[in-house]
C-alpha positions as CSV (number, residue, x, y, z in Angstrom):
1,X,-7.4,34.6,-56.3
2,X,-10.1,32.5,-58.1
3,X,-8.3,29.3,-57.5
4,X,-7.7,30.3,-53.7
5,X,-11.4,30.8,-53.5
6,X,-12.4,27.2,-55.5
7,X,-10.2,25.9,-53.4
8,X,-11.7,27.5,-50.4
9,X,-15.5,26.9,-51.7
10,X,-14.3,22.9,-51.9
11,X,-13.3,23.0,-48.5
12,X,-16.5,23.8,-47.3
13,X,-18.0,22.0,-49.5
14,X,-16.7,18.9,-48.4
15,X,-15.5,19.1,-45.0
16,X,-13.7,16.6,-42.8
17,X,-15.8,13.4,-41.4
18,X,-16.5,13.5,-37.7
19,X,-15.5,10.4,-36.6
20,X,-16.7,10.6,-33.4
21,X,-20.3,10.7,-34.9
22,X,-19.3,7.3,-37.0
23,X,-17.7,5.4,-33.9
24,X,-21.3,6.7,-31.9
25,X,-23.2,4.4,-35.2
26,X,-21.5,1.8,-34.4
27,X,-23.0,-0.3,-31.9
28,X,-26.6,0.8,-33.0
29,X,-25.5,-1.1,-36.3
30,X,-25.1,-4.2,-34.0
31,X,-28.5,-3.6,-32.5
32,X,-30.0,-3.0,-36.3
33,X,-28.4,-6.2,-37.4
34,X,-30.0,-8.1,-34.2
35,X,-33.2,-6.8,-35.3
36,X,-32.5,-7.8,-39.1
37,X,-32.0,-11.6,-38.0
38,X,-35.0,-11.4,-35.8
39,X,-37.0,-10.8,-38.9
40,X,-35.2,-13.1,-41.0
41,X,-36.2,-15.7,-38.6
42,X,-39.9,-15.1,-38.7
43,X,-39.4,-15.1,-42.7
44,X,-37.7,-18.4,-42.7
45,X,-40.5,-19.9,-39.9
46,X,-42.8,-19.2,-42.2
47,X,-41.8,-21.0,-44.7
48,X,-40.7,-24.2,-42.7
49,X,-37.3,-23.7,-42.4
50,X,-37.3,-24.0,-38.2
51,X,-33.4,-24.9,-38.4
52,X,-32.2,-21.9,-39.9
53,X,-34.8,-19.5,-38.3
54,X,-33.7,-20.9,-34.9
55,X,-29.8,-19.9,-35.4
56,X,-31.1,-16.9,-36.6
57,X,-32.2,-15.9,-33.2
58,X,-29.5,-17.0,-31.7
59,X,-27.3,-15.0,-34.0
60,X,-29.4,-11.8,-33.0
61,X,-28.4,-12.6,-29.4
62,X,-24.6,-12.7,-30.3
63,X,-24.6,-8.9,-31.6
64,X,-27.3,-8.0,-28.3
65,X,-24.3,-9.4,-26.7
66,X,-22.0,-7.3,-29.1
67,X,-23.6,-4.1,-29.1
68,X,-22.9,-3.0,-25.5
69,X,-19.3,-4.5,-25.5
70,X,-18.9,-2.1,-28.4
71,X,-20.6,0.6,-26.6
72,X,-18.5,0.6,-23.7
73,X,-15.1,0.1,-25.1
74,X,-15.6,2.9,-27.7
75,X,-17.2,5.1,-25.1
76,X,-20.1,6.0,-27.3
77,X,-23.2,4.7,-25.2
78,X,-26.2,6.9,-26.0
79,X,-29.8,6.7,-24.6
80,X,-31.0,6.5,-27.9
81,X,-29.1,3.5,-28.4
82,X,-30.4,1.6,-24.8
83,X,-34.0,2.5,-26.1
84,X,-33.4,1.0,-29.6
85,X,-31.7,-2.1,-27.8
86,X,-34.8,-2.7,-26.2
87,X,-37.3,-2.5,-28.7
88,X,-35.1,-4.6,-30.6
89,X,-34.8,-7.5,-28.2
90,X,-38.6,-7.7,-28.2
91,X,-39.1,-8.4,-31.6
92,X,-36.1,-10.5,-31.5
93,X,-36.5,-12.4,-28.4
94,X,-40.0,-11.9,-27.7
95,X,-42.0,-12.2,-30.7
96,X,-39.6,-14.1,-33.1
97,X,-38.8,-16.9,-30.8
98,X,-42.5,-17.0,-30.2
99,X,-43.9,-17.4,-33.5
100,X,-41.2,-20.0,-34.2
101,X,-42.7,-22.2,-31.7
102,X,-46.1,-21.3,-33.1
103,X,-45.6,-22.5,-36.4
104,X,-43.2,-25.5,-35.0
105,X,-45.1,-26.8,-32.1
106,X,-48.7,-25.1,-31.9
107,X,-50.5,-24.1,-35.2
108,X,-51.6,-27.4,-35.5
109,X,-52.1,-28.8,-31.9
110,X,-55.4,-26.6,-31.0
111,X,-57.1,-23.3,-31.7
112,X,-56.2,-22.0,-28.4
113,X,-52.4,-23.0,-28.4
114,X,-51.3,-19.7,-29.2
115,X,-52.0,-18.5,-25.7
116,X,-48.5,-20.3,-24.8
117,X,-47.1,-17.4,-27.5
118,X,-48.9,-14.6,-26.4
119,X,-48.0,-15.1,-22.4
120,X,-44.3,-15.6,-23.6
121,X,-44.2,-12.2,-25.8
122,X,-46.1,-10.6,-22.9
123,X,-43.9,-11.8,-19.9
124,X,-41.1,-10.5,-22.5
125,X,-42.2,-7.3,-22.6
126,X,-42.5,-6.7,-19.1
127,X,-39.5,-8.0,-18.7
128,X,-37.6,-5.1,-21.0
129,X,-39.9,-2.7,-18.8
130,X,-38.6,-3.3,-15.7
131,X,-35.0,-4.3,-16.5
132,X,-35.1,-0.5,-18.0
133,X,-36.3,1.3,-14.8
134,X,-34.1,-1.0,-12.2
135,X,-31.2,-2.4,-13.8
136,X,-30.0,-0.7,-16.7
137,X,-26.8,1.1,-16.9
138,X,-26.2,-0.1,-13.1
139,X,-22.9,-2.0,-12.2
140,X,-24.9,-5.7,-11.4
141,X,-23.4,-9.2,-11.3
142,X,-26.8,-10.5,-11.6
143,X,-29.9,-9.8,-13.3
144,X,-33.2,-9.8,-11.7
145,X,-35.6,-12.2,-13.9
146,X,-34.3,-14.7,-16.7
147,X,-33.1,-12.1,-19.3
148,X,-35.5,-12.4,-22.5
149,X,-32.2,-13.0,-24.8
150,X,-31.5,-16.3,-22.9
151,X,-35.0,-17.0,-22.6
152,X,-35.1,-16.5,-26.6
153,X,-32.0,-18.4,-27.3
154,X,-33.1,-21.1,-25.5
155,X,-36.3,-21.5,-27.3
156,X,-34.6,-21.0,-30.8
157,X,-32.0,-23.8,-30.1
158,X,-35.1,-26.4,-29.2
159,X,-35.5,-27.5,-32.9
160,X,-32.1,-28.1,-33.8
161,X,-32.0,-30.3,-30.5
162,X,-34.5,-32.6,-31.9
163,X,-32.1,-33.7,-34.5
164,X,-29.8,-35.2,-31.9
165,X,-29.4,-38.5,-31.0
166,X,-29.8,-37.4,-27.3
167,X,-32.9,-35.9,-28.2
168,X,-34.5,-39.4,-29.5
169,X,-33.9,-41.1,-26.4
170,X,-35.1,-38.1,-24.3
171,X,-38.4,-38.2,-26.7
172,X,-39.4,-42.0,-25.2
173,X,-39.3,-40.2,-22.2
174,X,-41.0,-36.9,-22.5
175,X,-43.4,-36.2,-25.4
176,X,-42.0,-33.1,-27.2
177,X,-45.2,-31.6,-27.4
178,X,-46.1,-31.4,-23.3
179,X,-42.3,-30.7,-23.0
180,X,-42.8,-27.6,-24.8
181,X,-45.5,-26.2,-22.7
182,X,-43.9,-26.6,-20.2
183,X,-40.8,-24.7,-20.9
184,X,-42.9,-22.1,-22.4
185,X,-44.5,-22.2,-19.6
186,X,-41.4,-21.9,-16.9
187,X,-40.0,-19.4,-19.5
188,X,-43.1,-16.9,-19.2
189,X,-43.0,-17.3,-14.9
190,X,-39.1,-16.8,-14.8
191,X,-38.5,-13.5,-17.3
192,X,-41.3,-11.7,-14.6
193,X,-39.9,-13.0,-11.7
194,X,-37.4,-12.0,-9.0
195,X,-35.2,-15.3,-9.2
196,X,-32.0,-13.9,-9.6
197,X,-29.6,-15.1,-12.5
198,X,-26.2,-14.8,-12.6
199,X,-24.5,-12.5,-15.5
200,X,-21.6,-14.2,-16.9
201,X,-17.6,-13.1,-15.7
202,X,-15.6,-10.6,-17.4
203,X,-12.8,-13.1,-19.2
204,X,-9.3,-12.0,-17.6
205,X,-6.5,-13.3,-16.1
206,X,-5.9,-11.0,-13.0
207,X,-8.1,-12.1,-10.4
208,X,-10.2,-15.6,-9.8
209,X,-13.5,-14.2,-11.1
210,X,-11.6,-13.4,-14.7
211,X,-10.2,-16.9,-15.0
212,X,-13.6,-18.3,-13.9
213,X,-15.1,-15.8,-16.9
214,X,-12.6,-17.5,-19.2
215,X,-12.8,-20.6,-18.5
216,X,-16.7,-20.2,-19.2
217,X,-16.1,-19.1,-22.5
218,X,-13.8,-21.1,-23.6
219,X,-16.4,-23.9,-22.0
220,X,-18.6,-22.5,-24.4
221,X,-16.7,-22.0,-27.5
222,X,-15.4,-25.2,-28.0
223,X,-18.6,-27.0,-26.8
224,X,-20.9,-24.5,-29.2
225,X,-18.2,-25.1,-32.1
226,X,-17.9,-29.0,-31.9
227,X,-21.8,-30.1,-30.6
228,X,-23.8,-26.7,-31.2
229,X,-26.6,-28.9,-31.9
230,X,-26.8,-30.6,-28.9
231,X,-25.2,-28.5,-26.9
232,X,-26.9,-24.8,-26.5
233,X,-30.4,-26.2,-25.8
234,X,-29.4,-28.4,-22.6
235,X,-27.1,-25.2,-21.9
236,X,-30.0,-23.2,-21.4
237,X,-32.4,-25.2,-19.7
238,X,-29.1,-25.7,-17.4
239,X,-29.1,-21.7,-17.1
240,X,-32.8,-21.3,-16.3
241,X,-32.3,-24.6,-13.9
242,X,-29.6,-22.8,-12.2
243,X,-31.8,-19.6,-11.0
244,X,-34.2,-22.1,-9.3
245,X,-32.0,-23.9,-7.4
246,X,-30.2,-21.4,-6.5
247,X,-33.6,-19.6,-5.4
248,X,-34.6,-22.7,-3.6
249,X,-31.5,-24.0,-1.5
250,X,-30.1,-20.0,-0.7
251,X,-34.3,-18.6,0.1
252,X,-33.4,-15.9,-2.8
253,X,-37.5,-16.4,-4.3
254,X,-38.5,-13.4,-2.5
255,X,-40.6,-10.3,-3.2
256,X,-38.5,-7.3,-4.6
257,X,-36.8,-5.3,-2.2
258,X,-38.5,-1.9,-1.5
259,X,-36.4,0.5,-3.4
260,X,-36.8,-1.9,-6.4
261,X,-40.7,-2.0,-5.8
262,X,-41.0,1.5,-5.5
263,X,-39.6,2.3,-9.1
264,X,-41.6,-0.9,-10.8
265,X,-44.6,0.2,-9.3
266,X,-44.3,3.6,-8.4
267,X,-46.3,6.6,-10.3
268,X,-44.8,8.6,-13.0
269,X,-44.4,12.2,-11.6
270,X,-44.8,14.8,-14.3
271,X,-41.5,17.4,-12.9
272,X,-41.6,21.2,-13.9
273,X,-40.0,20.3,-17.1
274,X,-42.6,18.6,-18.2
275,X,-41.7,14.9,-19.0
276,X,-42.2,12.2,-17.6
277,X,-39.3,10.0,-18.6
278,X,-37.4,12.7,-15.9
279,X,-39.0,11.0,-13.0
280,X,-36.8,8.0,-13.8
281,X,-33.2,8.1,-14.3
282,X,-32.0,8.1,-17.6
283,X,-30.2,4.7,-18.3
284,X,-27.4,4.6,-21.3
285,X,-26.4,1.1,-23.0
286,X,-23.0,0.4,-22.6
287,X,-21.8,2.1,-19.3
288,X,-22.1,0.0,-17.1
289,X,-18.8,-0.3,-14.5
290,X,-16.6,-3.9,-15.5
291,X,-18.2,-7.0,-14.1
292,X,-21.5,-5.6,-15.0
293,X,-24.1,-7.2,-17.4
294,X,-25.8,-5.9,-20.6
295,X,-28.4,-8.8,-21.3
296,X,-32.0,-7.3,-20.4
């Protein structure tokens, strides 16, 4: 009887591992990791290492890209988890890719060069805002606004372009400093505005859209492996090009539509339960309907 009760006490003692509550973790760690390279990057800024800080962020926006893929294919998207996504893509796509450029391009060009940063961290934000009230956890094939990951990417990838031999004869050209202003500049106008960029296909090989998707990765891939350094910063100047000649040639650079204006600028109601994030509906990371995009 004594050993059928240790045994018993041990059971409760140590009971089984609810692995639904592990696999729900999961993506979160992605986001946690994003967040840890964002910081990294400022760290290594800091200290003058712009190379390593810039694949840093760019790392961080391979597990932003990660962390809803997880979500939805383990079924495990929480609202907690959208929530932390976001505050995790400002730091690390707002304010890291920002204070690289400081230290890189700005600290010593002016006392009033920071105002570049400051408008890029700020357009960021507002981006995340309204992404979370109008797009998220929606089925969408594009996103509304450059999403601040590819506005962050490209901006992280700028210094290791400069080491390129296409970069030298670009720099007779343009002088780096007024380029970067300028793309700053572009960068801040595009995340607020309501040019509409593309998301990239689902990879498959059923349908004309999935071999397109695949064919874009695989572009990618072997492009990033073989030339990353001279490949991912033209990539996304191409990407924010795109959205404005597409906006131009198909008329697309028009006001919100009205259901879309009516939730950004709208008034929070205060409903009988009491909170106000009811008056908006409740958006989960990773839920999304296939075809749809996660990058905010």
């Amino acid at each position: 009887m004594a050993r059928e009760r240790g045994d018993s006490m041990t059971m409760r003692r140590f009971p089984r591992p609810n692995m639904r509550r592990v696999v729900v973790v999961v993506p979160s760690l992605f986001t946690l990791f994003n967040l840890f390279f964002g910081i990294w990057s400022m760290v290594l800024a800091s200290r003058g290492e712009f190379d390593r800080a810039g694949w840093y962020i760019f790392f961080a926006g391979i597990l932003d890209a990660l962390d809803g893929r997880v979500a939805r294919l383990s079924k495990t998207g929480t609202r907690f988890g959208a929530e932390l996504d976001s505050l995790v893509d400002i730091v690390s796509f707002g304010v890291a890719p920002a204070f690289l450029l400081y230290q890189l391009e700005f600290a010593s060009a002016g006392q009033a060069e920071w105002i570049f940063c400051y408008f890029y961290v700020m357009a960021a934000a507002i981006r995340l805002a309204r992404f979370n009230i109008t797009q998220a956890g929606r089925s969408k094939r594009y996103f509304i606004g450059l999403p601040s990951p590819a506005a962050g990417m490209t901006l992280a990838t700028f210094y290791p372009f400069t080491t390129t031999e296409l970069w030298h004869r670009l720099a007779a050209i343009v002088p780096r400093h007024h380029l970067m202003q300028f793309v700053m500049i572009l960068l801040t106008i595009l995340m607020v505005s309501n040019v509409r960029y593309a998301t990239l296909p689902r990879a498959g090989l059923r349908s004309a859209r999935g071999l397109l998707g695949l064919a874009t990765v695989l572009f990618i891939l072997v492009f990033g492996i073989l030339e990353h350094d001279a490949f991912f910063f033209p990539l996304g100047i191409t990407y924010m090009a795109y959205g404005i000649l597409r906006a131009t040639v198909l008329g697309f650079f028009l006001e919100a539509s009205e259901d879309e204006e009516a939730e950004i600028a709208g008034p929070i109601v205060i409903t009988n339960g009491g909170s106000a994030g009811d008056a908006f509906p409740q958006r989960t990371r990773g839920i999304s309907p296939p075809g749809g995009g996660t990058a905010s």
